[in-house]
N, CA, C and O atoms as a MOPAC input file, in Angstrom:
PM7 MOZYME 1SCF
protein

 N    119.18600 1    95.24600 1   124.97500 1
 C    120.00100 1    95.51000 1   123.81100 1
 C    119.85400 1    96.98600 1   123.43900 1
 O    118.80500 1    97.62900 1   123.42000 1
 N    121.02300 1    97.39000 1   123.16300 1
 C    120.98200 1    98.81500 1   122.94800 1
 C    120.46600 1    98.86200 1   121.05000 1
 O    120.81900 1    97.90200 1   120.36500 1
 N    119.89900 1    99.66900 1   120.58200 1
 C    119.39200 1   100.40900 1   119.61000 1
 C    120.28500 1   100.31800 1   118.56900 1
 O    120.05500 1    99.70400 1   117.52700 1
 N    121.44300 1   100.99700 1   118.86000 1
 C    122.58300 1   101.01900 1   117.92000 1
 C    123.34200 1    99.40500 1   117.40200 1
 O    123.99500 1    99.13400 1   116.39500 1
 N    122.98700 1    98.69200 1   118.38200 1
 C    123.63900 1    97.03100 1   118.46600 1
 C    122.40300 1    96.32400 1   117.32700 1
 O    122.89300 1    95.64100 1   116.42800 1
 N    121.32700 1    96.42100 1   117.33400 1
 C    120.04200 1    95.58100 1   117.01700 1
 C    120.81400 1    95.26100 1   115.73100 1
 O    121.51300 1    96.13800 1   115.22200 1
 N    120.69200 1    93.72000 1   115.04300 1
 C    120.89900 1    93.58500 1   114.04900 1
 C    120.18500 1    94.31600 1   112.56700 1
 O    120.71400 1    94.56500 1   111.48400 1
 N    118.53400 1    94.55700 1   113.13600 1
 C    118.14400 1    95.14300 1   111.99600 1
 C    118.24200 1    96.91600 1   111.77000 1
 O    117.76600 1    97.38700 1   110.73700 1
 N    118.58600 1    97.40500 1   112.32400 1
 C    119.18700 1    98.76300 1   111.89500 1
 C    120.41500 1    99.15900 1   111.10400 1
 O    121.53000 1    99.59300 1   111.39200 1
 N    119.50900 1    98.70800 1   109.54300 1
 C    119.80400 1    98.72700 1   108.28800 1
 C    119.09100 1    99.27600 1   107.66500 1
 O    118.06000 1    99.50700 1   108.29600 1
 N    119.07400 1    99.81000 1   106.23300 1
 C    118.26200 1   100.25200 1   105.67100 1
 C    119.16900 1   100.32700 1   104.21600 1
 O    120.28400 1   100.84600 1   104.16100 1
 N    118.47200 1    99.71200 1   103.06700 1
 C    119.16200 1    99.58600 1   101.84800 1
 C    120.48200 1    98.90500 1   101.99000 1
 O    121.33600 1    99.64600 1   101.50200 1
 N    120.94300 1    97.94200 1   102.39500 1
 C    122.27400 1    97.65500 1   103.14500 1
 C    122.89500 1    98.72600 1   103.99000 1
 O    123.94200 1    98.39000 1   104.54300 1
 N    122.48100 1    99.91100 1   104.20000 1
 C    123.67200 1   100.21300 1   104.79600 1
 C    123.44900 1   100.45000 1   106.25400 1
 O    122.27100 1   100.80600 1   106.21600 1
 N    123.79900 1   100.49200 1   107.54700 1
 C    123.92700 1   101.34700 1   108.86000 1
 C    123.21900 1   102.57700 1   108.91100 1
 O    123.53900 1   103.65700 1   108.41400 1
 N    122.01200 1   102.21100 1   109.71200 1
 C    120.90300 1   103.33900 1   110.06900 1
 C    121.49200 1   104.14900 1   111.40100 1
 O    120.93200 1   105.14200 1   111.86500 1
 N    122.78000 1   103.53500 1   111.97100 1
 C    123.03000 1   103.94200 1   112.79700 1
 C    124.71400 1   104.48800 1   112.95700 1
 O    125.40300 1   103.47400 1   113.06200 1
 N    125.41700 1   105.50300 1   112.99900 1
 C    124.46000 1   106.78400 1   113.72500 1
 C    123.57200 1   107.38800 1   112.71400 1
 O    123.31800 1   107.05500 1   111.55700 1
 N    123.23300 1   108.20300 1   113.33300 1
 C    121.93900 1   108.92100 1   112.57200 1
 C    122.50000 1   110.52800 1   112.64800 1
 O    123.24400 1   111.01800 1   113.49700 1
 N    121.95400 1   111.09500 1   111.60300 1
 C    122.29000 1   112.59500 1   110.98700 1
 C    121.49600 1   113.24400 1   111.81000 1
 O    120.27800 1   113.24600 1   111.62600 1
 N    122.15300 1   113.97000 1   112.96900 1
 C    121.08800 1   115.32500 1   113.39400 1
 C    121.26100 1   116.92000 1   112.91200 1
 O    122.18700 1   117.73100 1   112.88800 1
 N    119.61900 1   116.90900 1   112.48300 1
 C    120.00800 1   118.50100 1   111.66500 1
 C    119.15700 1   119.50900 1   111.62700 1
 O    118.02600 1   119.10900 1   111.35000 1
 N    119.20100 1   120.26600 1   111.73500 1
 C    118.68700 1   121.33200 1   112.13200 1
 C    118.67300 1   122.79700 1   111.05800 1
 O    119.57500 1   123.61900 1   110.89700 1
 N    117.37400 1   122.74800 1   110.46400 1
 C    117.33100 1   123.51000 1   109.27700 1
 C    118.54200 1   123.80400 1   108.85700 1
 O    119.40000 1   122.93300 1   108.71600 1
 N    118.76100 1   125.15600 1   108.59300 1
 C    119.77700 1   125.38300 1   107.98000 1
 C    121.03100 1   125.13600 1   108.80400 1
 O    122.10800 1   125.24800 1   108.21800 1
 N    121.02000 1   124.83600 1   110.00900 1
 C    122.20800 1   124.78400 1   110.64400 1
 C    123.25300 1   123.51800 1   109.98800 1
 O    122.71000 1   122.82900 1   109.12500 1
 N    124.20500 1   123.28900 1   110.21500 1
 C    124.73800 1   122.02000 1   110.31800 1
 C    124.60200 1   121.22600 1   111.16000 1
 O    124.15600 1   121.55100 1   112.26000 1
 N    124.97700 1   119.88000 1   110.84000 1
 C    124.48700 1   118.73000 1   111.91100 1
 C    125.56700 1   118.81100 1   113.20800 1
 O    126.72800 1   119.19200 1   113.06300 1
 N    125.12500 1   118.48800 1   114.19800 1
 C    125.60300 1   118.47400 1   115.35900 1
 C    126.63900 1   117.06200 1   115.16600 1
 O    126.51100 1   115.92400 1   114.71400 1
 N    127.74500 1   117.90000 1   115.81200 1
 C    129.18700 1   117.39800 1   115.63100 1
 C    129.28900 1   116.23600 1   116.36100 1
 O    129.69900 1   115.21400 1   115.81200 1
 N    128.96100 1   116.24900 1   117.57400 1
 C    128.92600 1   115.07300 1   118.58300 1
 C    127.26400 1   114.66800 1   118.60200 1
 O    126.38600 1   115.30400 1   119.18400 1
 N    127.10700 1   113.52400 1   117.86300 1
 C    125.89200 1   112.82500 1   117.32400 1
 C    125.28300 1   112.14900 1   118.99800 1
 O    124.17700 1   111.60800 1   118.99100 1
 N    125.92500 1   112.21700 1   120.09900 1
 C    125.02900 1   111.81100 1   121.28300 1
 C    125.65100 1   113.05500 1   122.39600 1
 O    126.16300 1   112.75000 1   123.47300 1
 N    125.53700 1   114.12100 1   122.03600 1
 C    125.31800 1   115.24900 1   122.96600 1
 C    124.42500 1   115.77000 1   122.77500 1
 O    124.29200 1   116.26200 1   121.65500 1
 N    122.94200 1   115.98800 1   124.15800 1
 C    122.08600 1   116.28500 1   124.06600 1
 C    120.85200 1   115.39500 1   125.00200 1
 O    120.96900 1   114.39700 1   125.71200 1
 N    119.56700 1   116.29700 1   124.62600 1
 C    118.33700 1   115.46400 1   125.65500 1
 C    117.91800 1   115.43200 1   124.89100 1
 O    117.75900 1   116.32500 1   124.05900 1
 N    117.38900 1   113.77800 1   124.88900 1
 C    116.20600 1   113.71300 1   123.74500 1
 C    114.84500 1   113.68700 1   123.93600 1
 O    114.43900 1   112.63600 1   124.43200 1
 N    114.01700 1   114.52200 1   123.69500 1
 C    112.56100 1   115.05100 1   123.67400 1
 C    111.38100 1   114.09400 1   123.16000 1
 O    110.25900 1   113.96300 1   123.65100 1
 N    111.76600 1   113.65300 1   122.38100 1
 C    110.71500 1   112.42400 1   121.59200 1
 C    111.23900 1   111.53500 1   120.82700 1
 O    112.31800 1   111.72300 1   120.26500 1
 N    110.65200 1   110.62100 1   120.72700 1
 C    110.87800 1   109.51200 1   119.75400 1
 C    108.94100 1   109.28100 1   118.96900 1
 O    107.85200 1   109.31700 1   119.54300 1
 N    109.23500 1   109.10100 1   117.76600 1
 C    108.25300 1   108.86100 1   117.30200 1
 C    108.41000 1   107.45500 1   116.31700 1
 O    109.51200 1   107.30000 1   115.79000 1
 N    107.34100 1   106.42900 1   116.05100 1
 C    107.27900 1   105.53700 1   115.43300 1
 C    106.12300 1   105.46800 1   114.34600 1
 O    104.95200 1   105.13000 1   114.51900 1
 N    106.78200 1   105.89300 1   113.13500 1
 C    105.71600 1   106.35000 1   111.81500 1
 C    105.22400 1   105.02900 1   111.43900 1
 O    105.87700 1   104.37100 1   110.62900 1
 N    104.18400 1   104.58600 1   111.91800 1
 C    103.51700 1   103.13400 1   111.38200 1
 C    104.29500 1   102.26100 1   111.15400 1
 O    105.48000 1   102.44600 1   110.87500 1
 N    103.52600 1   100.77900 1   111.27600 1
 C    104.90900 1    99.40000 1   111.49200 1
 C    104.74500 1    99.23800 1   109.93600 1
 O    105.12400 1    98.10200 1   109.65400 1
 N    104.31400 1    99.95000 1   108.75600 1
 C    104.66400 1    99.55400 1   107.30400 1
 C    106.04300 1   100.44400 1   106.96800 1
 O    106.97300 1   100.01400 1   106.28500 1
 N    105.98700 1   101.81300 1   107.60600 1
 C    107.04100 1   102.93600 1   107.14100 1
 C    108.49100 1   102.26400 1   107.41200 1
 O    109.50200 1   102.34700 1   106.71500 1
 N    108.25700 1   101.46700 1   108.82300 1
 C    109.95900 1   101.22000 1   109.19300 1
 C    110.39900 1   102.29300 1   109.86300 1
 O    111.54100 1   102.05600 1   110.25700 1
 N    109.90800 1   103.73700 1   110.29100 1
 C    110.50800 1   104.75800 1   110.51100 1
 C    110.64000 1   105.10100 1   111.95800 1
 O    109.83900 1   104.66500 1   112.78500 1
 N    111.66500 1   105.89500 1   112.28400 1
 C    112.12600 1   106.12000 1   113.30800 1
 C    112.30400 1   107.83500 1   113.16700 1
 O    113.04100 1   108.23500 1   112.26600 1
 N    111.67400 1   108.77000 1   113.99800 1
 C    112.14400 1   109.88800 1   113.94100 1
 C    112.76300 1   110.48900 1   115.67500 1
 O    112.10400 1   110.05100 1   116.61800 1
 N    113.83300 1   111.33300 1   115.98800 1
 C    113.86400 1   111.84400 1   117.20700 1
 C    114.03800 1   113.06000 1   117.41800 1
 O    114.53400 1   113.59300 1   116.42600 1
 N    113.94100 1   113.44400 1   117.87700 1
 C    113.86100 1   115.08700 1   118.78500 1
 C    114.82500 1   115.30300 1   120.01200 1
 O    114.85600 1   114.79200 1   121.13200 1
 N    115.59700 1   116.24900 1   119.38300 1
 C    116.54900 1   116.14600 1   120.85300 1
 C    117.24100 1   117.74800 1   120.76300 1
 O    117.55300 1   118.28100 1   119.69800 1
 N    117.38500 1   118.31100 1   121.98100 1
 C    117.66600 1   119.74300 1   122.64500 1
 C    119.40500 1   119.68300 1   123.22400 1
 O    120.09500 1   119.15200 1   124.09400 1
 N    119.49300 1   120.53100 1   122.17900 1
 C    121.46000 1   120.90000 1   123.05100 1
 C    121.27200 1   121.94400 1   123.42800 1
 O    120.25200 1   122.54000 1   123.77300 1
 N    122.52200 1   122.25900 1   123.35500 1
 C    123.02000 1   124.11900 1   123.24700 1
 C    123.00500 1   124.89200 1   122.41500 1
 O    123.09100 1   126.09000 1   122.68300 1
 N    122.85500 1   124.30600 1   120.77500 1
 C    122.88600 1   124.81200 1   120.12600 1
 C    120.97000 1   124.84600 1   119.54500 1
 O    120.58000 1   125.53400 1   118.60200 1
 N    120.35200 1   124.22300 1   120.12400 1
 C    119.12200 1   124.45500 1   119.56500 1
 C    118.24500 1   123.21000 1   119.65400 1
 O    118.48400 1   122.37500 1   120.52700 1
 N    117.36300 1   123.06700 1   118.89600 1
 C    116.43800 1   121.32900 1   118.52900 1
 C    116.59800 1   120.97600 1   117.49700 1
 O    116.19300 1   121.72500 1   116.60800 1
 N    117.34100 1   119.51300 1   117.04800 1
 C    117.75300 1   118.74800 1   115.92400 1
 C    117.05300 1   117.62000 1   116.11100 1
 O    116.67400 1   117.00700 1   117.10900 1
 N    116.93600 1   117.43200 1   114.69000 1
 C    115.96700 1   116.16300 1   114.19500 1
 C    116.61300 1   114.97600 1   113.82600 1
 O    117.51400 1   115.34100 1   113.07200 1
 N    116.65700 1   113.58200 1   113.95500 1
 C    117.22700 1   112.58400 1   113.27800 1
 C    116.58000 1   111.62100 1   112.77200 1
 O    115.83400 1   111.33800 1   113.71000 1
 N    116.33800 1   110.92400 1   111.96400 1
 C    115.60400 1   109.79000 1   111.10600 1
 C    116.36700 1   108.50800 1   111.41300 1
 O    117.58500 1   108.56200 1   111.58400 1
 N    115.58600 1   107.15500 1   111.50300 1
 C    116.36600 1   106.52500 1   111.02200 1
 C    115.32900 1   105.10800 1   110.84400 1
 O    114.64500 1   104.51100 1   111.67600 1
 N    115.63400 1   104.79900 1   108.86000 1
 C    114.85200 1   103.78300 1   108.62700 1
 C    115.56600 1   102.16300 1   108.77100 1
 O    116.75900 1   101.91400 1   108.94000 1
 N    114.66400 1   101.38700 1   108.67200 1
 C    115.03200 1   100.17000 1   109.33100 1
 C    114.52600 1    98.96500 1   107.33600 1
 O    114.66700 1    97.74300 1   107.30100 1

């Protein structure tokens, strides 16, 4: 099952998915799956959290996404 499909990727009712990639002051990257992604991290099973790391052309953007 893909990530984006999982029933529980929700958060406050709404769709955790897609997810905002952003990059300090830049703006968020326009096409939300262009790119390599570098890491995934899982902030403790109380947080719910999801963070990723991922490298374009334009630089390294960050995305969150709580569950």
């Amino acid at each position: 099952m893909k990530l984006r499909d999982h029933p529980l990727v929700f958060h406050k009712g709404f769709r955790s998915w897609p997810q905002i990639w952003v990059c300090g002051a830049k703006r968020p990257v326009e096409d939300d799956e262009n790119g390599t992604l570098t890491q995934a991290t899982i902030h403790g099973l109380a947080e719910f959290r999801i963070t990723f790391r991922m490298n374009n052309d334009d630089g390294e953007y960050l995305a969150l996404i709580d569950f």
